[in-house]
N, C-alpha and C positions, 0 to 999 in steps of 0.2 A: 564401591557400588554394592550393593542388599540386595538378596534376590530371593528374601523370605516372602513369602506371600500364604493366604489365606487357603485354607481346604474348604471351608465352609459355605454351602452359599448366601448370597447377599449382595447389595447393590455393586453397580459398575466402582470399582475401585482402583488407583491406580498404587496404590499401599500395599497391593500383594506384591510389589515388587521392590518398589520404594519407597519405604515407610517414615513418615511424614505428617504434622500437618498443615505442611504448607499446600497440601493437595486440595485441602478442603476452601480453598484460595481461586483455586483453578476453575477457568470455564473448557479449557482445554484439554491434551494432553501435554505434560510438565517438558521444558525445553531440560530440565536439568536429567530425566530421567531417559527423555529421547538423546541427549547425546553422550549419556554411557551406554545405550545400544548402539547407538552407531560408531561409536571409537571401538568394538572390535571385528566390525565389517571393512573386508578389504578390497572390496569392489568400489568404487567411488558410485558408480549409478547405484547400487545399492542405498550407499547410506544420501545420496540425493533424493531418493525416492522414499528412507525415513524421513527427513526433513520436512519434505513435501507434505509426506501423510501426518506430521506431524503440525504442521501449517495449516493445512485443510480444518484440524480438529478448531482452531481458533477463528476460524470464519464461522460469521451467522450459521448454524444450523449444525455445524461440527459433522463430528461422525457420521452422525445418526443420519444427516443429508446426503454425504457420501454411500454410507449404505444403501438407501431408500434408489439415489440415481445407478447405483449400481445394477440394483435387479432391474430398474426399468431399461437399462443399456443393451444387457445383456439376460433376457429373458430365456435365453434358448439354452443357458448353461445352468438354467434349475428349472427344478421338475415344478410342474404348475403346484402341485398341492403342498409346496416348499416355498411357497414364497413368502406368503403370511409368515412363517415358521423363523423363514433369513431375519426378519426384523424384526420380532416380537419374541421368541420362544428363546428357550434355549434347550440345549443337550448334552449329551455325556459324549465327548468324542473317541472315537472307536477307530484303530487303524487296519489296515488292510486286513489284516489276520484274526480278526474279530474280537482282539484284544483291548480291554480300554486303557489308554496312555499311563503313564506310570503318574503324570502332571494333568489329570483331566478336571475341567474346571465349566460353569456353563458358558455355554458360547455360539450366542448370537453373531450376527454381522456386525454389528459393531460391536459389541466384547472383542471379539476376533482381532478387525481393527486396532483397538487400542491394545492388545496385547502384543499382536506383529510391531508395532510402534513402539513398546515400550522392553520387552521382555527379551533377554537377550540370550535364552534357550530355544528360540523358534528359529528354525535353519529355513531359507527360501535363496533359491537364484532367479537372479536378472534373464529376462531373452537373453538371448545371444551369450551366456553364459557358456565357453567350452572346459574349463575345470571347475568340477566340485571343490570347494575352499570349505565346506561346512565341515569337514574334520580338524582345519586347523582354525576357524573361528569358534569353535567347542574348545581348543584348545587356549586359547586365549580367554575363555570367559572364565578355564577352571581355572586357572593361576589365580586368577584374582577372587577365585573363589572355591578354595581347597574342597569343603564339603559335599562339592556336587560332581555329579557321574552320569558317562553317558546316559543313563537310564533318564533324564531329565532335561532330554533335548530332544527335542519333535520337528516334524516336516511342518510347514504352512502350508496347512488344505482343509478343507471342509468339504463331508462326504454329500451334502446339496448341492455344493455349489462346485462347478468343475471349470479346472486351472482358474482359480481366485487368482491368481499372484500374478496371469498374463494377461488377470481381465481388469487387475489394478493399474499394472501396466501402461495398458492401454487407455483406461481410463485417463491415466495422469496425462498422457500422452495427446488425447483430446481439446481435454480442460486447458491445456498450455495452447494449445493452437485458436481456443475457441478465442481465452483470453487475449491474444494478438490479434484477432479478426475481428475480436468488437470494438476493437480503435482506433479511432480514425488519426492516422500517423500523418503530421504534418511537417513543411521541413525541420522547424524547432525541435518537433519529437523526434523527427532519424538521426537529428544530433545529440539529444538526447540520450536515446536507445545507445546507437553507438560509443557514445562514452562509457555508458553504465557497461556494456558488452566490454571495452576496452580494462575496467577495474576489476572485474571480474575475472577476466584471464591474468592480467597482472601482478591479482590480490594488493592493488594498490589504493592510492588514496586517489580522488577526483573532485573537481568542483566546478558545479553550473552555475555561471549567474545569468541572473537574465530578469525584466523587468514583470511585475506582478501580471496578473490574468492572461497569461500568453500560454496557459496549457503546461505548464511544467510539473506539477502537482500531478497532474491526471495522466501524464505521460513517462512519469516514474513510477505512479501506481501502478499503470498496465505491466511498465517494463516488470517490476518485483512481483504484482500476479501470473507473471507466465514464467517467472524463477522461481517459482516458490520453495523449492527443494535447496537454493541458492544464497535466499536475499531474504531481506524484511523490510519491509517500509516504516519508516517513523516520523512522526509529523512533532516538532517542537514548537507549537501553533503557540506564542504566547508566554511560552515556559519562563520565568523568574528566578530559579533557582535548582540546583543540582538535583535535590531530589525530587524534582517534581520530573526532571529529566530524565532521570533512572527510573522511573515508574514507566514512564512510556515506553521504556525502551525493554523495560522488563514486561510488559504487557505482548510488545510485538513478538516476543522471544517465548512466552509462553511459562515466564518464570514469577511465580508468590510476589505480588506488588501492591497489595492489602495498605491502609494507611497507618496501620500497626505495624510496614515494615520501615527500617531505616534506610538513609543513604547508605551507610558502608556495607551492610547486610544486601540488598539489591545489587549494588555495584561487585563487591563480591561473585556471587554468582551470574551475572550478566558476563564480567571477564570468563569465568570457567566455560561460561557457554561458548562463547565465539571463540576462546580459543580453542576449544575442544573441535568448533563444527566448520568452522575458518566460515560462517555465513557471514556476506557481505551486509553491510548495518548504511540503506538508504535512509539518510537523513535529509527529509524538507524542513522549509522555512529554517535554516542552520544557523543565522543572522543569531540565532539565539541563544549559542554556546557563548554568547558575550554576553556581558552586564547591557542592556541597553540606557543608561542613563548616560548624560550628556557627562558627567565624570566619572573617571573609576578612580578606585583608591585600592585597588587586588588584583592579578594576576586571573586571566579569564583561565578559572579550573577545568570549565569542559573544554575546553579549544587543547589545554596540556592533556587531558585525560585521552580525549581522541587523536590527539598523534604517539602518544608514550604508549597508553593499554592498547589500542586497538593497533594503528599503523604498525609499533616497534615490535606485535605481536605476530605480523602477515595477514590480519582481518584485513576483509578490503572494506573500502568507504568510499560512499557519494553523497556528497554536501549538495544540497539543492537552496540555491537563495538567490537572494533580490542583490542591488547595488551596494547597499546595506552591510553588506558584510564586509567589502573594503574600508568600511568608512570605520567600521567598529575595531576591526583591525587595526589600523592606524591610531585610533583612538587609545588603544590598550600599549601600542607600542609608544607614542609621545606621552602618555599621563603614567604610566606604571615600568618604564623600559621593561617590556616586554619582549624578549628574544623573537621575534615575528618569525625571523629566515632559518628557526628549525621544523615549524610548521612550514613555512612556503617550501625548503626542500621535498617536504613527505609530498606535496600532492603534484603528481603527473602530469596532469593535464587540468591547469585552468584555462575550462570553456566559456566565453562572453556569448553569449545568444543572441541571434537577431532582435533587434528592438517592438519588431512587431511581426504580427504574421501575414500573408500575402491576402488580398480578397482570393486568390483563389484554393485558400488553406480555410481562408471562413469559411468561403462558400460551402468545401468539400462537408465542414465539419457540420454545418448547419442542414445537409444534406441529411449525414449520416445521424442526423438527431431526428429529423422529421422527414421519416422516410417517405411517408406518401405526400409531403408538400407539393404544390405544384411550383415555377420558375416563381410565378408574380412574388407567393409567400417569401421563399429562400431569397427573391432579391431584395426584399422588406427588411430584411432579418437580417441580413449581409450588409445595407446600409445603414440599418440604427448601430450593426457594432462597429463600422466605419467613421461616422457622425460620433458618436458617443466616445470614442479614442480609448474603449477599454477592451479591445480587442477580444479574445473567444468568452470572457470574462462576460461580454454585453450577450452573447449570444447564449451562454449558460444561465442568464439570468430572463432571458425572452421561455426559454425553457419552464423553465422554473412557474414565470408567471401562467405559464400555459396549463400545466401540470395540476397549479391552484384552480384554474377553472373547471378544471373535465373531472380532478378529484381523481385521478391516476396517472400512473409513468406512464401511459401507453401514449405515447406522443403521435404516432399514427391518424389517430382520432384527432387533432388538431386541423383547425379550416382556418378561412383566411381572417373570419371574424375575429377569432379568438387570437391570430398575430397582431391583427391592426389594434383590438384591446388592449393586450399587453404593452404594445409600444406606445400608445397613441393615450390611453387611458390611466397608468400606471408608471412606464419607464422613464417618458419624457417629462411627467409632472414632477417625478423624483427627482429624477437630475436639475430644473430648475429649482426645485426647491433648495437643493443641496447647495448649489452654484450661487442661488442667491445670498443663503446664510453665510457663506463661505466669504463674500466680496461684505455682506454686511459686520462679519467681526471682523476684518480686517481692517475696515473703515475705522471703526470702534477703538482696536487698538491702535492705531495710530497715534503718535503725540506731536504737538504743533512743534518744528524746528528739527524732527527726524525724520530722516531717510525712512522711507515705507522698505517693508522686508522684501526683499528678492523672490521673484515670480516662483511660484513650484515649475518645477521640472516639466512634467506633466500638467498641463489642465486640468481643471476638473472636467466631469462628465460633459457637461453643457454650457459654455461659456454664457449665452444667451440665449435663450429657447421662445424661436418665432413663435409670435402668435397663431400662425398657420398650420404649426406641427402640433397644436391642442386641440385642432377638428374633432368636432366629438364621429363616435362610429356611424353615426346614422349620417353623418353628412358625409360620405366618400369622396364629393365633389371639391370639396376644400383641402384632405387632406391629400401633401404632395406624395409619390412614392419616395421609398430613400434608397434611391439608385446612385452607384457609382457614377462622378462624375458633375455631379447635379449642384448647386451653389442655392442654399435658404440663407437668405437677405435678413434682418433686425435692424432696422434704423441705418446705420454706418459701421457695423459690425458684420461678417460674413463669416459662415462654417464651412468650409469645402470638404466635400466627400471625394477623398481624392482616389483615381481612376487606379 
């Protein structure tokens, strides 16, 4: 660990400490740099609370947002004509005794920030702190770095802004609860949550399966945004090949993942990180640590990489996927004799999901999307994603299409027009289209004297979409409501919206 840094002034840097240019890579602050500050914090909230602020820097807006919500949180702990100052200026910091620091450098709110983040001469206790340890975490940073003396270790404060470190605190402390409160938890997500909860105390390995658009995606995100000091979310939406996997994963962590870096160079320090911070690495759509073509001829590398580097390390892990993943599994073990059962020993708890979610998990969630809906809308919208069989997946995309009308998130603003549009004008044309093309190449491929292929598991969206469900908006009178319970007719075909 380098803990040269610059005298001079000049733009936000994170080089005065760890010099590098892999920083000029970064939109964050550096996961490699945050977890040599926090390997010699012996407070565990402490170095959760680097993590976190180290996490924060990687979300839209970074620091600079964190700053900016800080003075508006806590207005009463800077003097008015300091506010402008906290986010823009900077200054020469000056301690009690009118002394300027032996390490005085400029220092805005967010300078500050990334310095408490990164710099591992800045001494700060947690609340509820009853011994000072900052004498012997001084002492642990000089070992490892003979040159320096106490004179080059300072308190975390700023003479604007009063108790920063209770008001971050607290802040973190908000952000985590707000993030639990804006999601709407259904029983898939408290099983969910609870596994994730259950890897994380364990530092073990876990795996969700469960089938597509049932909320699993959005409900390991909330979980990992309200751990952020803990977890990471990583999505392998698609991935093909390892290094395209280690960039993601080196993105979520906050570590140089540029298309000038390599595989072994990114994996490299992805290991250093998670061993160093033991953060747990949530992996969606995981179906991807396999080769997905119908043969392998190799040994699926990330499936070994994440039970050997991570499991065999104490990283904890949550595999988030679809059915998919047994199938792939099996696949690698009959084509490639793949050892399967030293992967299946590592993981704890393999979870199977309910197949679907309740109408009254729809309903809740369709609620909590369109808050000022009135009943008629939310039972609209409850049974196009009941009818349509792609459960919170239909309800996120009536969203969606509503969102393209009004030209903002503010779903609020949402009337009945603009639901019966979306479904009536837009969802259900889609799904027949889809359904129709779907039954038309199937036709196509067929060959005279073979067996037709084996039904999907699943339907598609709209087996056959009444002519009565194409009402246009202006005739209300034709189009039916899509109430649970209710049966639309097509010739000799029926869809039931079941109760």
């Amino acid at each position: 660990m380098s803990t040269r840094h610059k005298t001079e002034p000049g733009p936000l840097s994170q080089s005065r400490y760890m010099s590098s240019s892999e920083f000029a890579e970064l939109r964050g602050v550096s996961g490699v740099a945050a977890s040599a500050r926090a390997a010699v914090l012996l407070n565990g909230a402490k170095r959760n609370f680097i993590w976190w602020l180290q996490g924060q820097s990687l979300v839209e807006g970074g620091l600079k947002r964190v700053a900016r919500e800080l003075v508006e949180m806590f207005p009463e702990r800077i003097h008015e004509e300091n506010k402008t100052f906290a986010l823009r200026h900077s200054e020469q910091i000056i301690n009690p005794f009118g002394v300027p620091l032996c390490d005085s450098r400029p220092q805005n709110l967010e300078q500050f920030l990334v310095d408490l983040c990164i710099n591992p001469q800045i001494h700060f206790n947690a609340p509820g702190d009853d011994v000072d340890v900052s004498d012997i975490e001084a002492g642990r940073v000089m070992e490892e770095n003979p040159g320096l003396s106490l004179c080059d270790f300072r308190d975390a404060w700023l003479n604007y802004f009063k108790d920063i470190i209770g008001a971050l605190f607290e802040y973190k402390a908000r952000h985590e609860s707000t993030a639990m409160a804006n999601f709407q938890l259904t029983t898939i997500g408290k099983k969910i949550w609870e596994t994730l909860d259950f890897a994380l105390a364990t530092q073990g390995m876990v795996l969700l399966d469960g089938m597509e658009g049932r909320g699993k995606t959005e409900a390991a995100k909330a979980w990992c945004e309200a751990h952020l000091g803990s977890a990471r979310f990583v999505s392998l939406k698609g991935i093909t090949n390892k290094t395209t996997a280690f960039r993601e994963i080196a993105r979520a962590l906050g570590i140089a993942s540029s298309y000038t870096r390599t595989a072994p160079e990114m994996q490299a320090r992805i290991e250093d990180v998670l061993k160093r911070s033991r953060l747990m690495l949530v992996m969606d759509e995981a179906h991807f640590i396999f080769n997905q073509s119908r043969r392998m001829y190799s040994r699926p590398e990330m499936a070994d990489w994440v039970y050997t580097a991570l499991c065999n390390q104490g990283v904890p892990v949550a595999l988030v996927t679809t059915p998919q993943f047994i199938v792939c599994m099996t696949r690698a073990a009959d084509q490639v004799e793949w050892n399967y059962r030293q992967f299946r020993r590592r993981v704890k708890r393999w979870e199977k999901l309910p197949a679907a979610n309740s109408e009254q998990d729809i309903k809740a969630v369709a609620r909590h999307l369109f808050k000022k809906a009135d009943a008629s809308m939310i039972s609209k919208i409850v049974g196009y994603a009941l009818l349509s069989k792609r459960d919170l997946s239909a309800v996120g995309d009536v969203a969606d299409e509503v969102r393209a009308m009004l030209g903002s998130d503010d779903l609020s603003k949402a009337t009945a027009d603009h639901i019966h549009r979306a479904i009536y004008d837009f969802l259900l044309p889609s799904d027949k289209t889809f359904a129709e093309g779907m039954a038309a190449a199937r036709s196509l491929g067929r060959k005279p004297g073979r067996r037709s292929a084996p039904a999907m598991t699943e339907a598609p969206a709209i087996e056959s979409a009444p002519e009565e469900l194409q009402a246009a908006p202006s005739d209300r009178s034709r189009a039916p409501a899509l109430v649970p319970g209710s049966r639309i007719r097509d010739g000799n075909e029926a869809s039931l919206i079941e109760a």
